[in-house]
N, C-alpha and C positions, 0 to 999 in steps of 0.2 A: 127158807126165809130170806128175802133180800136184807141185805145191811148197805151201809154207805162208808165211804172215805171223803173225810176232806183234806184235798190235800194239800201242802204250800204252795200250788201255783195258783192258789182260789179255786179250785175244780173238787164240784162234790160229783163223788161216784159212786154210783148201784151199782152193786155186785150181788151175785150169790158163790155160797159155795158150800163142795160136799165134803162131809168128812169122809176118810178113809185109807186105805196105802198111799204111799206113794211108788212113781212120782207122782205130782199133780199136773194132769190132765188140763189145758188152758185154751177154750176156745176164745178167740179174735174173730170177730166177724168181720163184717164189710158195708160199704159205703151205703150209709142211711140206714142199713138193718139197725135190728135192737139182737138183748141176750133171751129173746120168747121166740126168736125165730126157729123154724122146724128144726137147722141142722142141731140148734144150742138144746132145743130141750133135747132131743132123740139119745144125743150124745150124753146127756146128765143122765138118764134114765140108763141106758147103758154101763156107763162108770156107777151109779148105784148097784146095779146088779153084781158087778164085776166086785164091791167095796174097793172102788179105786177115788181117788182124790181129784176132784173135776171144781172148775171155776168159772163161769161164765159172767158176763159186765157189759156195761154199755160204755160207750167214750162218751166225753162231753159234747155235748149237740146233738146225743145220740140218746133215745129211749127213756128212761129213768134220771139220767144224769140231768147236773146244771148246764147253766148255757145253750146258745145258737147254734143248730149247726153250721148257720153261713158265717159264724163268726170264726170257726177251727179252719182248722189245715191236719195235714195226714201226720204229718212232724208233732203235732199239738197232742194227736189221737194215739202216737205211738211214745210220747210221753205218759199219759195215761197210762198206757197198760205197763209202763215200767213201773211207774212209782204206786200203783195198785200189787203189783205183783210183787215189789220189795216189800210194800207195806203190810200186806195180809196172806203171807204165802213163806213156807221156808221148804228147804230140801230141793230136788230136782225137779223142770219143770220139761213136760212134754206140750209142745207148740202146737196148737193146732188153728190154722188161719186160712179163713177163706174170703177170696177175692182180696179187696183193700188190706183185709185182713192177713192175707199173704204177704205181702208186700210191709206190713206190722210187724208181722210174726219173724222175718227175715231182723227185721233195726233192733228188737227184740231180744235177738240172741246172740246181735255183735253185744248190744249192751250190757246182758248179764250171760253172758259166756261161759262164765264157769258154773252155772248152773241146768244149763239148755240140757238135757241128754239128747233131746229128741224132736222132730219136728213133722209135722203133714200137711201140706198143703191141699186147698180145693181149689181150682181157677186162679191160681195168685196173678196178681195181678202189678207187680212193682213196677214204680217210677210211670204209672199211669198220665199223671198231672204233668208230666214232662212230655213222655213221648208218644202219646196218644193222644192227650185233650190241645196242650199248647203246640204239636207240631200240625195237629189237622188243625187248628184256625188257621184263616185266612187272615189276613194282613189287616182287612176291617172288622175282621171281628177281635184281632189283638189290639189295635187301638183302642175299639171302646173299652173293651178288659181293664184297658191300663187308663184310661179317662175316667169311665164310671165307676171304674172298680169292682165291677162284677158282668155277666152275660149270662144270659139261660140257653142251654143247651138240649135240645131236644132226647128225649129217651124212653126206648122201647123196651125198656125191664121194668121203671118202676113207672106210677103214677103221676104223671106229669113230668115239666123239664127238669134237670137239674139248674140249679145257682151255682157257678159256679164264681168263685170270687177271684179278685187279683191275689188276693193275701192267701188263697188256696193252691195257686201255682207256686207265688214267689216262694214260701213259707216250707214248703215240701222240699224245694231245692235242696232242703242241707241234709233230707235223709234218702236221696238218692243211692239207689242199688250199684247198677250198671257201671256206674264210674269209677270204682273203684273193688280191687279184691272181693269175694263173698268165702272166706272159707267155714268150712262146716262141718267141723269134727264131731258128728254125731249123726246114728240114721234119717234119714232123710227119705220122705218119699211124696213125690206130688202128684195127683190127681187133676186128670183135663178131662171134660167132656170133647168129643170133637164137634158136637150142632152148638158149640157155645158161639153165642152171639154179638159177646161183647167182652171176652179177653177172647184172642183169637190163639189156638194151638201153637202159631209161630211164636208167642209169649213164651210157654212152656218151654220149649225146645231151646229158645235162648237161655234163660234160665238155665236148664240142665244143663248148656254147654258153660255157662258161666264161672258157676259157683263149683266150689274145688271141695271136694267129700269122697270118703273111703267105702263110704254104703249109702248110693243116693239111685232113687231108682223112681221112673218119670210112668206114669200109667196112664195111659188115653183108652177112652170110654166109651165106644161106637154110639153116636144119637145121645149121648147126656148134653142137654145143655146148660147153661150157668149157674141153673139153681141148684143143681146136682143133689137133686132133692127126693126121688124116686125111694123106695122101699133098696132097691137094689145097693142105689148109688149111699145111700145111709148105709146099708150094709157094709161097703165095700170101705168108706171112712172110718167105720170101728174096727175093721180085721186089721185097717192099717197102723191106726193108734196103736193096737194088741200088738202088731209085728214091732213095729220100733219099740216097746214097751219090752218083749222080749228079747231085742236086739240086742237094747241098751243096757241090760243085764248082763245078755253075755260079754258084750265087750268091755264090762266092766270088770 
């Protein structure tokens, strides 16, 4: 049964979530999904079997929730899933974030730290609105950005272009990965397709050379592309929530 949060920063949020062990199981999605997307149900259905503690949500602008999307930024989205997760959650949370949601899932577990055990990335995709969107414009396409305050960007994953705003770049600034430490004392394991079309492998790789973990391990995925969506590639995201899940055990 979905519920809602409202929460002080004016942002009503859909959630659902399951009862049962912990930890709790937390997918983050990505950029324009919702929480009915293939990975979010597969995964609930999964953690039911297992009676494991799973939580799926939309961010605002996103699915169920209030709000524009063109009105957020990734910083706004990765507020959400903090104060959703303070709000209707206790005990330890296992990360699970794909794509944008990667890049969430990461600001996530500087945030609440002392409760992360665990995290899985799919495609993550951090400091996208930096070094991807705003280093590929062109010079005319950042002045309009910054004049109109938004541009449509063409794209061959979802339907039609994206919007992307000025207040989507600027706004993301402050939860930048890259610039700063990424440490991550707990296991760790991310998931690339290599025919991915739009976080490109060399993401991953930096990533993994990044961020500083005792049990982090990067896995590429011959021909998965983005949606890493395949019967296979679902399989291969639950074995790894299960691995961290048991990791995280032991190394407790």
């Amino acid at each position: 049964m979905m519920d809602t949060l409202n929460t002080a920063r004016g942002r009503k949020l859909a959630y659902v979530k399951t009862g049962g062990t912990g930890p709790t199981v937390v997918f983050l999605g990505g950029l324009r999904s919702d929480m009915s997307g293939t990975k979010a149900l597969y995964l609930e259905e999964w953690a039911k079997t297992r009676g494991q503690k799973f939580l799926r949500f939309d961010y605002s602008g996103h699915g169920e929730s209030s709000g524009a999307f063109e009105d957020g930024s990734v910083a706004e989205w990765a507020e959400d899933a903090i104060d959703l997760l303070t709000a209707v959650t206790n005990g330890p949370l296992v990360l699970v974030g794909s794509s944008m949601g990667g890049w969430v899932s990461l600001v996530v577990a500087k945030a609440l730290k002392e409760r992360v055990s665990g995290l899985v990335t799919v495609a993550a995709a951090p400091d996208f609105t930096e070094d991807e969107w705003w280093a590929g414009f062109s010079e005319a396409q950042r002045a309009v950005l910054e004049r109109d305050g938004r541009i449509e960007v063409p794209s061959d994953y979802d339907e039609g272009p994206y919007v992307v705003t000025y207040k989507l770049i600027e706004d993301s600034r402050r939860i930048l990965v890259f610039p700063e430490p990424l440490p991550l004392p707990f296991p760790v394991r991310f998931l690339h397709g290599t025919a991915d079309e739009v976080v490109p492998t060399t993401l991953a790789l930096r990533l993994l050379d990044h961020a500083e973990a005792t049990d982090m391990r990067l896995t590429l995925v011959d021909g998965a592309d983005h949606r890493f969506s395949t019967p296979d590639c679902l399989e291969l995201i639950a074995a790894s929530i299960a691995e961290v899940l048991g990791r995280g055990q032991t190394l407790a």
